[in-house]
N, C-alpha and C positions, 0 to 999 in steps of 0.2 A: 458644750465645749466653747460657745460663743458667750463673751463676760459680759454683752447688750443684749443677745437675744434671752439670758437667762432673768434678767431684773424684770420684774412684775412694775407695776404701775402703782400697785399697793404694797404696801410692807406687810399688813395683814396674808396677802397672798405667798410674799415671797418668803415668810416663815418654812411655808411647806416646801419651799423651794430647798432652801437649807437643808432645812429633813432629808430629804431626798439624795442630797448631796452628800451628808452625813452616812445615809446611808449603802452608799457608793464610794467610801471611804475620799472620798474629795474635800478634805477638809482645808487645805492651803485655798482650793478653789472659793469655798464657800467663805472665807474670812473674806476674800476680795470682793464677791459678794458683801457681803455685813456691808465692809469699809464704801464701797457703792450707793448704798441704800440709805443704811440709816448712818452710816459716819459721813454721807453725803447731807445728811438733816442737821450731823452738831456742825460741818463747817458751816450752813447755813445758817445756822446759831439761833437752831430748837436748844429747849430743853427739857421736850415731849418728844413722842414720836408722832406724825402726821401719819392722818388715813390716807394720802396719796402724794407721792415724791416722784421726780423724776433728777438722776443728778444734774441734767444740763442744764437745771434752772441754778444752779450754783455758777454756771457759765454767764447767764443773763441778769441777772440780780446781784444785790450786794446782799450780804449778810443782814438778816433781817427786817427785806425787802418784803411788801405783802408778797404773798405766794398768788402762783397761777390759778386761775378759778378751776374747779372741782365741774365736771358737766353739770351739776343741780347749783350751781354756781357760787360755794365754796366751798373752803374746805379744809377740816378739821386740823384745827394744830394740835390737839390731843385727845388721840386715837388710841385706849387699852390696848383693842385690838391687833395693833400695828408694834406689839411690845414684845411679842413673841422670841423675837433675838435674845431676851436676858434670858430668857427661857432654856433656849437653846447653848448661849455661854455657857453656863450655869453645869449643863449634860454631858454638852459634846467636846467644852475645852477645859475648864475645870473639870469637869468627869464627874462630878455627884450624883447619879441615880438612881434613885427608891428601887431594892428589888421586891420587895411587900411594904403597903399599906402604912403610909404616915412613917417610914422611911426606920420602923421598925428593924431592918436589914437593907443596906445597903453596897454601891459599890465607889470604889475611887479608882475612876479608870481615866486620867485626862490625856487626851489628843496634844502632845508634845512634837516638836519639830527644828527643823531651822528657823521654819517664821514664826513659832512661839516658842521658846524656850523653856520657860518657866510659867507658874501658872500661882495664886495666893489666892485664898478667900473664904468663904462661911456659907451655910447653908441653915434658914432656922429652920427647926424640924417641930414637933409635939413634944419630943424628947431635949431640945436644946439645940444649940450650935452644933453642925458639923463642919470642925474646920481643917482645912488643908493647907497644903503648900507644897510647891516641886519647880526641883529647878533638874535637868538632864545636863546641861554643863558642869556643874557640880555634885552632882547625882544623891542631893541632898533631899528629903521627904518626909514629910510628918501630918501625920492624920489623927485626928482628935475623934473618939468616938465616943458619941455620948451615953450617960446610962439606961441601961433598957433596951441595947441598942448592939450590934453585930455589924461589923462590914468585913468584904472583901476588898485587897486592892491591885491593881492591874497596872505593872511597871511598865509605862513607854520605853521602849530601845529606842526611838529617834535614829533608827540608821545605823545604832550601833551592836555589839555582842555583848551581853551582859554578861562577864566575869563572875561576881559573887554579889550574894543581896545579904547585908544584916540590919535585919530589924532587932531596935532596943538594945544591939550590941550580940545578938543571937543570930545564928543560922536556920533557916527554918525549911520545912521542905515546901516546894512548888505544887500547885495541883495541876499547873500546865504552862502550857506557853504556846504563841502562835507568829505568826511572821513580824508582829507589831507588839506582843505585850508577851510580859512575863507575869500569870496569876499564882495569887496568895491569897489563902481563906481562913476567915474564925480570929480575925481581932473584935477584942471584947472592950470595954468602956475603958476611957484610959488615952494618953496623947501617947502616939508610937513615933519611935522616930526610925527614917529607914536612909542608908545607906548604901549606892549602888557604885561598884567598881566596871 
């Protein structure tokens, strides 16, 4: 609950940090998180992620000021390791993740809100592009499924009552729904487009 005491020393570490948070539905939490850590690295003006950040050095330093020494006495401006946030974007706010193997079957489920709105982007797969887009202001949506390929997708309510959902101009039925999403199963290769009232 403390937004210092949860920041890691490492970005490598504070990935799991996210996870955790993600998985405690804390997801406005963990963006402030993110914006902490590593959107504390671009106003530092990386354009890697480092193995070890701390933001106050954005307080001490200017923008692309050497960084403070690492205890082995320095320290990595480009850290794989430390990249694990695209990882996470990618899952928990866009919503693309593999339910089998090379993404064979998938889901589109993205974390929408007051503090994100809308969400745009691609996933390369084995199979191709999996591309997306949503906006809950507009309750506009379209998911690109590639061939070979099956997803389900999982309507963010954002706070609100969803009224009616037609995909492709169709009504289709629900397999469920829960305090945060309305799910829909068995889109097949093909861009869908979905509209939420």
């Amino acid at each position: 609950s403390d937004r210092m005491q949860r920041l890691s020393y490492s970005p490598f570490n504070q990935y799991f940090i996210i996870q955790a948070m993600a998985k405690s539905g804390l997801y406005n939490e963990a963006l402030n998180t993110i914006d902490d850590c590593w959107g504390g690295q671009i106003r530092y003006g990386a354009t890697t992620f480092f193995e070890v950040f701390r933001p106050s050095w954005n307080d001490i330093s200017q923008p692309n000021d050497a960084p403070v020494n690492n205890q082995c006495g320095y320290t990595s401006l480009t850290h794989p390791w430390s990249a694990g946030v695209t990882k996470w974007l990618s899952e928990e706010i866009l919503g693309i993740k593999p339910v089998d193997p090379g993404f064979k079957s998938f889901i589109f489920k993205p974390h929408l809100s007051s503090k994100v709105t809308w969400v745009k982007g691609e996933i390369p797969t084995p199979h191709g592009k999996i591309q997306v887009q949503g906006d809950i202001s507009t309750g506009k949506f379209t998911l690109e499924v590639p061939s070979g390929t099956n997803a389900d997708f999982a309507i963010p309510k954002g706070g609100s009552k969803i009224q009616e959902v037609k995909f492709d101009n169709k009504t289709i039925r629900k397999k469920g729904e829960d305090e945060s999403f309305v799910y829909y199963t068995g889109f097949t290769p093909g861009k869908h487009s979905v509209k939420v009232t």
